[in-house]
Structures are given as structure tokens and as C-alpha cells.
DRENDOPA-876679 format. One line per 5 residues: number of its first residue (from 1); their letters; for each residue x, y, z of N, C-alpha, C. Coordinates in pm, 1 decimal, decimal comma, padded with zeros to 6 digits. Example, Ala and Ser with C-alpha at 12.3 -4.5 7.8 and 13.67 -1.06 7.14 Angstrom:
REM residues 2
1) AS) 01319,0:-00569,0:00780,0:01230,0:-00450,0:00780,0:01320,0:-00330,0:00780,0  01285,0:-00225,0:00708,0:01367,0:-00106,0:00714,0:01290,0:00003,0:00787,0
***
This chain:
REM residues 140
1) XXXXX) -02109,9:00605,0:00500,7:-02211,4:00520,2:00558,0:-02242,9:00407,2:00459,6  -02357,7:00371,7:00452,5:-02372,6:00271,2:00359,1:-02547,3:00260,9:00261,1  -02537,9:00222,6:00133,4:-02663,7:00173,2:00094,0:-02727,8:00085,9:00095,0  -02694,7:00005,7:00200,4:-02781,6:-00138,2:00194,6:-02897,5:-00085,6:00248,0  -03003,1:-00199,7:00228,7:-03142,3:-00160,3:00287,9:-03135,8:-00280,1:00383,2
6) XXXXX) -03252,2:-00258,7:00491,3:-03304,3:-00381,2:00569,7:-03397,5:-00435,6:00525,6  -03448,7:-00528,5:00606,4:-03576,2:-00590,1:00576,2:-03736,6:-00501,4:00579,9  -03723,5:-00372,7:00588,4:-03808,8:-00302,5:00582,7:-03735,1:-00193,8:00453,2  -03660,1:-00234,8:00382,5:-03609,7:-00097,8:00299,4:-03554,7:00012,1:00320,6  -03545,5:00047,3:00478,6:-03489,3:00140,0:00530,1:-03306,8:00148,7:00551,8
11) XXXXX) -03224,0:00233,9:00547,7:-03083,4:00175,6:00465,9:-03031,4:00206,7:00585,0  -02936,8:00100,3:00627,6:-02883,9:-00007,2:00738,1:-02744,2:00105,0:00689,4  -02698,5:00187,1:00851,4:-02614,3:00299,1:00860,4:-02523,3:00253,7:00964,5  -02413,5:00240,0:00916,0:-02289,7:00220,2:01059,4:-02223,6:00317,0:01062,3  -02177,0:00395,9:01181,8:-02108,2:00525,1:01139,8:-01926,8:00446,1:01146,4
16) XXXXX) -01838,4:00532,7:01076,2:-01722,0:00440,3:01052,9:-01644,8:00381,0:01150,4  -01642,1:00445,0:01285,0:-01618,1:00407,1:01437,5:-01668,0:00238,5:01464,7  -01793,2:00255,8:01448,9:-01846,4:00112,9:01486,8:-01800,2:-00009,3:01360,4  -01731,5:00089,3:01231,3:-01715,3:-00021,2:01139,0:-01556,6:-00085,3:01227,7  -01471,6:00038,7:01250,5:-01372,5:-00032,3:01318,9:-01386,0:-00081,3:01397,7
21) XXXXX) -01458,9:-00122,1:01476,4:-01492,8:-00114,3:01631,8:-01532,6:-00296,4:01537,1  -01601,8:-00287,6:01458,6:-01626,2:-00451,6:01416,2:-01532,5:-00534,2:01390,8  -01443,7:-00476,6:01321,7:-01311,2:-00562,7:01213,6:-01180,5:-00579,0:01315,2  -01155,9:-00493,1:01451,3:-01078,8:-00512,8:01539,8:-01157,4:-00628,8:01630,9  -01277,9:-00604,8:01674,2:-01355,3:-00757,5:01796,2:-01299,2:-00864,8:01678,6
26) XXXXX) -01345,1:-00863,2:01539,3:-01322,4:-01007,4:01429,2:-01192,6:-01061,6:01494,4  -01091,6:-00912,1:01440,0:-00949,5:-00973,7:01505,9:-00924,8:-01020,3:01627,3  -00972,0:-00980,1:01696,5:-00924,3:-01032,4:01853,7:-01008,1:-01151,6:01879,7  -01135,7:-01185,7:01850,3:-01179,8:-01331,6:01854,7:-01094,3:-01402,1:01734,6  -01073,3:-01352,8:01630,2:-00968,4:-01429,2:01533,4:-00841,6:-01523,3:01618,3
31) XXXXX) -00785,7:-01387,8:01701,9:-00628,3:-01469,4:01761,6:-00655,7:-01511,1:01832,4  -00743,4:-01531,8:01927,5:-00803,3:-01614,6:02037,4:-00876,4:-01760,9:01977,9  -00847,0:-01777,8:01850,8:-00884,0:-01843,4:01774,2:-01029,2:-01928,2:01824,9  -01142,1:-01808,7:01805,8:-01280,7:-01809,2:01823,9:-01295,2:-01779,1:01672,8  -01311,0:-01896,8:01637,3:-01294,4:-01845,3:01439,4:-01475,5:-01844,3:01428,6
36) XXXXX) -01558,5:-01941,3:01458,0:-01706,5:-01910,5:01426,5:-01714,4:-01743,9:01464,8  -01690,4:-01727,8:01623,5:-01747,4:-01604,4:01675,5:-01696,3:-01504,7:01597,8  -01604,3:-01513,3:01525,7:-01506,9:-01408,7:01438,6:-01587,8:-01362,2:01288,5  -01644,0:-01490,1:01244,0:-01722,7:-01499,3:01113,9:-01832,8:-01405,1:01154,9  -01943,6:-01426,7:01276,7:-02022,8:-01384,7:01294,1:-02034,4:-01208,7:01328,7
41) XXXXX) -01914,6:-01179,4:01406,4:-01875,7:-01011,5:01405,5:-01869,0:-00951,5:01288,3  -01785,6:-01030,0:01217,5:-01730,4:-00918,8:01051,7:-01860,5:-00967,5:00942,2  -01913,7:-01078,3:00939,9:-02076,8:-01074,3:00854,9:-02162,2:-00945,4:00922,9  -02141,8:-00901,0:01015,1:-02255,9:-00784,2:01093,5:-02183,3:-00696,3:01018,7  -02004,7:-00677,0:00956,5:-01945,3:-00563,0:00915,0:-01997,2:-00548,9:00797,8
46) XXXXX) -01979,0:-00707,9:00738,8:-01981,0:-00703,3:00552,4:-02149,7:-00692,4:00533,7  -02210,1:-00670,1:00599,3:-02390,6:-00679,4:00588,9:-02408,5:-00480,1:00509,5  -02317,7:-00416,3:00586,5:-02316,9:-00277,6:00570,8:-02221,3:-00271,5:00492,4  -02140,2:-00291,7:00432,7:-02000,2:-00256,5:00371,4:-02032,1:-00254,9:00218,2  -01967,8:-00192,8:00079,9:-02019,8:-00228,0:-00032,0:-01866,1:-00171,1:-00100,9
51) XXXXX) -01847,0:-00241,9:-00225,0:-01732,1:-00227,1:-00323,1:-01603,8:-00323,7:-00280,5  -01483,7:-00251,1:-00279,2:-01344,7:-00348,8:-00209,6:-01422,3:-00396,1:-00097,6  -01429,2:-00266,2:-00011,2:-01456,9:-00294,5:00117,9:-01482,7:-00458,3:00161,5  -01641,6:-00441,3:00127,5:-01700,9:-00528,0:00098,7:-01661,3:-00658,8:00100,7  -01549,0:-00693,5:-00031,0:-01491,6:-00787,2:-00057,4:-01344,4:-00820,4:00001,8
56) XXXXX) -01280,2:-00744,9:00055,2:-01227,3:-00790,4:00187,3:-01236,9:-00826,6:00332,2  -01430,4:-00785,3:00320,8:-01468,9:-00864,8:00476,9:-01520,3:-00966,2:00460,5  -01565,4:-01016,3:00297,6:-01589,8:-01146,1:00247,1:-01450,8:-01210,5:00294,1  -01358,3:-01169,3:00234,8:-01267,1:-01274,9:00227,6:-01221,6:-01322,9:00376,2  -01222,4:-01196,8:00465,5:-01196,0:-01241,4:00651,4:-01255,7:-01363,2:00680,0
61) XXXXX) -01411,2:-01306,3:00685,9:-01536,6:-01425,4:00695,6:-01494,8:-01599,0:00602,7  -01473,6:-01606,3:00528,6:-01420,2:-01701,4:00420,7:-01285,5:-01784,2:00510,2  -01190,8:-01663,4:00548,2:-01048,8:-01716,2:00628,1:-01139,6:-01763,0:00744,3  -01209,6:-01717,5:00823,4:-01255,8:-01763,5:00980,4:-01347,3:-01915,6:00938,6  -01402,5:-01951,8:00811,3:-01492,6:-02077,0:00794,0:-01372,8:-02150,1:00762,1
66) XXXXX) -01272,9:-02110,5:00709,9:-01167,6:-02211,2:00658,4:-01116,3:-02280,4:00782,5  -01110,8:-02216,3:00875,8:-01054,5:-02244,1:00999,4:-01144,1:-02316,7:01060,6  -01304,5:-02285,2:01060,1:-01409,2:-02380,2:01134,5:-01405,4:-02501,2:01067,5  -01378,5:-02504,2:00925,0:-01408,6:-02604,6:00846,6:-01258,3:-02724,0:00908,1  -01138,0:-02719,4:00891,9:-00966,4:-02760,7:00952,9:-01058,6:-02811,6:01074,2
71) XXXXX) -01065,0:-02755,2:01183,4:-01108,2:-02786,9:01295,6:-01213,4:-02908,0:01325,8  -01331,9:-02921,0:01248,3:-01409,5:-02999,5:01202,6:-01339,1:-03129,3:01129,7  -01259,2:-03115,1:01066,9:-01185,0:-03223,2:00989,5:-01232,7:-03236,4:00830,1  -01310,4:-03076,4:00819,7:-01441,8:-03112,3:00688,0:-01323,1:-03061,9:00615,1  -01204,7:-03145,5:00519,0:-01088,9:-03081,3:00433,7:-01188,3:-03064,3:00328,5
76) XXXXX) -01293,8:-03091,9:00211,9:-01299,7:-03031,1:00136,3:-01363,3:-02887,9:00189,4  -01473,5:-02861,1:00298,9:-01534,7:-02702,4:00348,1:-01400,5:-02649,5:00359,9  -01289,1:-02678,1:00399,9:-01168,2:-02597,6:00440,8:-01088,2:-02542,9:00312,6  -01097,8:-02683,2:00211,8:-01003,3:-02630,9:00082,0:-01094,3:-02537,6:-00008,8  -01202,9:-02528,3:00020,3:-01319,6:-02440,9:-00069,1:-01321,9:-02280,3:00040,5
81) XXXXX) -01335,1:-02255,6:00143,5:-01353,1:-02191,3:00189,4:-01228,7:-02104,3:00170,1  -01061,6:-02156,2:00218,2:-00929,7:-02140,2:00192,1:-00898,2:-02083,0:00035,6  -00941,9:-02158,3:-00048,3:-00969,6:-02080,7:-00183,7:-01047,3:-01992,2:-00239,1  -01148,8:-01954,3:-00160,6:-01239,5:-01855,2:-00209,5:-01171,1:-01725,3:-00112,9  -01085,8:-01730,8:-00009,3:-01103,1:-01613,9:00083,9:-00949,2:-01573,1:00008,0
86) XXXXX) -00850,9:-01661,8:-00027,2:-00745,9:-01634,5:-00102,8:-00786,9:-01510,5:-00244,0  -00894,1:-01538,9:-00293,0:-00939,5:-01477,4:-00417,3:-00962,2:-01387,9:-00381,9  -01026,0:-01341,0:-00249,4:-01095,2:-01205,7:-00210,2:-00991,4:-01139,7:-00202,7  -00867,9:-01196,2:-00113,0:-00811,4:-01135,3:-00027,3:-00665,3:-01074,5:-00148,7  -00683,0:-01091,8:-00296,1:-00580,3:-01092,6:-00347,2:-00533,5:-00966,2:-00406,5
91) XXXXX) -00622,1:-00857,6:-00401,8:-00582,1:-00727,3:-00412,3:-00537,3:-00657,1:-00296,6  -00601,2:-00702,3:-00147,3:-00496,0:-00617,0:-00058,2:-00412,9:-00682,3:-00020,5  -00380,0:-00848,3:-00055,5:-00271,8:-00864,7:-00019,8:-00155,7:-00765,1:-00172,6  -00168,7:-00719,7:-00218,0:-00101,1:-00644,8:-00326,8:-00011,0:-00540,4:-00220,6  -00112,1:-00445,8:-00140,5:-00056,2:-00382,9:-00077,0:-00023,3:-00402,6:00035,8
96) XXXXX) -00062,7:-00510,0:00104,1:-00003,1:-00602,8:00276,5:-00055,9:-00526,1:00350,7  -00093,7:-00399,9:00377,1:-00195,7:-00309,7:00443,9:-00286,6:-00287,5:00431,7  -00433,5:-00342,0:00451,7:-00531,7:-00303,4:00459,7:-00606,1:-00259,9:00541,6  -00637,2:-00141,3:00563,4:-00768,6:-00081,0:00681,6:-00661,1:-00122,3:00797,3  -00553,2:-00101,7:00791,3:-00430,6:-00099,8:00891,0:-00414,3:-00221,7:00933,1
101) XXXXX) -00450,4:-00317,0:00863,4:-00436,0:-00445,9:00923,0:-00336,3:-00523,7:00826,6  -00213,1:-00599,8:00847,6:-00116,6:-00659,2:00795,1:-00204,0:-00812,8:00721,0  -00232,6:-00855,0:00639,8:-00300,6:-00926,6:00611,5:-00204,8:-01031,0:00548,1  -00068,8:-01043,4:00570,4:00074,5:-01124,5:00495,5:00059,3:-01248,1:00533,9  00061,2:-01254,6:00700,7:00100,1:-01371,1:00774,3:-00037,5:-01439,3:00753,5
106) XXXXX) -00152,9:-01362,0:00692,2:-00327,6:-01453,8:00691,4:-00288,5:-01528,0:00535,9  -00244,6:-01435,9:00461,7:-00246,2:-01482,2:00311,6:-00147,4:-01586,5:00292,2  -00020,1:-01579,4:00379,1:00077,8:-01680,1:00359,7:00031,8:-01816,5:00445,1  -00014,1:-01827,0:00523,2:-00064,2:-01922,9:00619,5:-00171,4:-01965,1:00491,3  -00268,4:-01933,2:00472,8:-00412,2:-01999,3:00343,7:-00256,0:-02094,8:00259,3
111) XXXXX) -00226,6:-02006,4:00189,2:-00170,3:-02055,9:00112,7:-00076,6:-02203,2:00144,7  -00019,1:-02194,8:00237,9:00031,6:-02293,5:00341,8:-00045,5:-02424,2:00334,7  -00178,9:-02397,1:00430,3:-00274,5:-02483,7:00469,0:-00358,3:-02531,4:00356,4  -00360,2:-02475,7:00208,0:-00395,6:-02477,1:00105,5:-00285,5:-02618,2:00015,6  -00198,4:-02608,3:00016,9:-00107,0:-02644,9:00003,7:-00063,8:-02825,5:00061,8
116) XXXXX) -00091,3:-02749,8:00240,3:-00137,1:-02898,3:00281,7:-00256,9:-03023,6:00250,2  -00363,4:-02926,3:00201,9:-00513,9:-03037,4:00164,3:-00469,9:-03063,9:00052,4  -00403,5:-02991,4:-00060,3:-00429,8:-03038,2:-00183,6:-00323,8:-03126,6:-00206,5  -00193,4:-03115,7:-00197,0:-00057,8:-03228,6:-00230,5:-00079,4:-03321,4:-00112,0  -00199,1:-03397,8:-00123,6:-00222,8:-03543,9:-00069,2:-00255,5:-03638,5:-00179,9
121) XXXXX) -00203,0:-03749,8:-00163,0:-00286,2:-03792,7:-00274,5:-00432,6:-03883,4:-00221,4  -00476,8:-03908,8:-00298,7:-00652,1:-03947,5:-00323,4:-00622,8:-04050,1:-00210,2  -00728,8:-04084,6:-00073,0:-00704,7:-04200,6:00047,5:-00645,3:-04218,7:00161,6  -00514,6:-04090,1:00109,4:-00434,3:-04047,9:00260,0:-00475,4:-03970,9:00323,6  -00439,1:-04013,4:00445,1:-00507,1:-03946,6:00559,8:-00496,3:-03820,4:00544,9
126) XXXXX) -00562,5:-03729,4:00629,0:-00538,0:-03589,6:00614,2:-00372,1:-03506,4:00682,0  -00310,3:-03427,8:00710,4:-00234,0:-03383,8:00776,8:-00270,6:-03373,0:00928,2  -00178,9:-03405,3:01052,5:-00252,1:-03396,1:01157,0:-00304,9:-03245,6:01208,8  -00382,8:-03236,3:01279,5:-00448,0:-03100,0:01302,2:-00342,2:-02991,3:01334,8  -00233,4:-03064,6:01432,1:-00136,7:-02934,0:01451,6:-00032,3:-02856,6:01343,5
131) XXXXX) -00036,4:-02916,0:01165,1:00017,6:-02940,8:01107,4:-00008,5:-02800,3:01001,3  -00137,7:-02748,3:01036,1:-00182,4:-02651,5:00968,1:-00152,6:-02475,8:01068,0  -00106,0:-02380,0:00990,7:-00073,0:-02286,2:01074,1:-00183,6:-02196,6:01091,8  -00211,5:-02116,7:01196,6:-00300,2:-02023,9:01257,0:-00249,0:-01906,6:01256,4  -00254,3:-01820,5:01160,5:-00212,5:-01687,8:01184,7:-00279,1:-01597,9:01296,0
136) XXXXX) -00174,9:-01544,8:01332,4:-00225,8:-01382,9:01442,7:-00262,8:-01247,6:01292,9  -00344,2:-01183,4:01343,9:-00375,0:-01106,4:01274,9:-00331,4:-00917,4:01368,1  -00228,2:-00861,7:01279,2:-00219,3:-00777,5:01347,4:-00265,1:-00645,4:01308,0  -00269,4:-00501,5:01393,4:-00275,0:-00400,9:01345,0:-00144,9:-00318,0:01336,0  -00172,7:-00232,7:01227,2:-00014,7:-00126,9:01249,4:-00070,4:-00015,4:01215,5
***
């Protein structure tokens, strides 16, 4: 379960069902590429979550703003967001399986689209929007 408290101190309990039950809706608004609505499911996960855990639903949340941010056209929210969820995400990408979820094609895509904001130089336009890749996020 978990030790967080609420706003009354009383400690905020997900039983582990509903934790999956969170991080699969993330995914499926993820590939439907509902990236806000995606942020907002797995923050309800990472609100309860504490340790790795924790810091691999940071890094989801982080991948889904990177994507709001691309979409928006906001390249530095995208190259900040894209780099911080890369950092989270860099111990389970170690093992490519996490919480049964393949996390390769998310980490190789950042890196990608990472890749695209930064080898511009200073004035040029950005890359066009279709130019950046959208990973599917799967389970196994």
C-alpha cells in the first residue's frame, strides 16, 4: 500500500489492482495520444507510489508533458520535460521491462525527439511537427 498522507494526515491507500488499473488507462490514453489526460491518470498513480516506483511514474508523467509541450510548439517545455523523464526513466530502461511494460520504443523515441530540439542551430526553425516520433507503449 502506501505512506503518503492526505490533506487531513490520514495515509492515502491504493490497493495494487487499482495501481494497475492506473498505469494501463495512462497507457491507453498514452497511444491514443491523449498525452495531458495520460499525465493526469498516472499523477493520481505517482500521488500514492514511493521509492523506484515512484520515480518511474515521474518519469511517464514527464514523457506525457514532453509530448503536450512538441504539440504546443513550446521546444524548450519539450526539451526540459524530454530530459528530465529520460533521467527517471534510466534505470528501467536498464532492464526494458518494467511493471510489464516495454519502456524501449518510449526511451528510444525521447532520445530521438531529444536529439531533434537540440542539433538545431540558434534561429532555425523548429523540425516540422510530424518529424518527431510517438511511441506506442506496450504490455508483455
Amino acid at each position: 500500500m502506501s505512506d503518503r498522507l492526505d490533506d487531513d494526515k490520514t495515509p492515502i491507500l491504493l490497493h495494487p489492482a487499482k495501481r494497475t488499473e492506473l498505469l494501463k488507462q495512462g497507457c491507453e490514453l498514452f497511444n491514443e495520444e491523449e498525452f495531458f489526460e495520460a499525465h493526469e491518470v498516472w499523477e493520481e498513480l505517482w500521488l500514492v507510489e514511493h521509492g523506484r516506483d515512484r520515480v518511474f511514474v515521474q518519469g511517464l508523467i514527464q514523457v506525457a508533458a514532453h509530448f503536450v509541450h512538441l504539440r504546443k510548439g513550446n521546444w524548450s517545455g519539450a526539451g526540459a520535460t524530454g530530459s528530465n523523464a529520460c533521467d527517471k526513466l534510466k534505470i528501467p530502461a536498464a532492464h526494458r521491462l518494467y511493471r510489464e511494460l516495454d519502456i524501449t520504443p518510449l526511451t528510444s523515441a525521447l532520445h530521438y525527439n531529444l536529439g531533434l530540439l537540440v542539433n538545431r542551430s540558434e534561429g532555425t526553425p523548429p523540425p516540422p511537427p510530424d518529424s518527431f516520433i510517438v511511441p506506442k507503449l506496450f504490455e508483455h
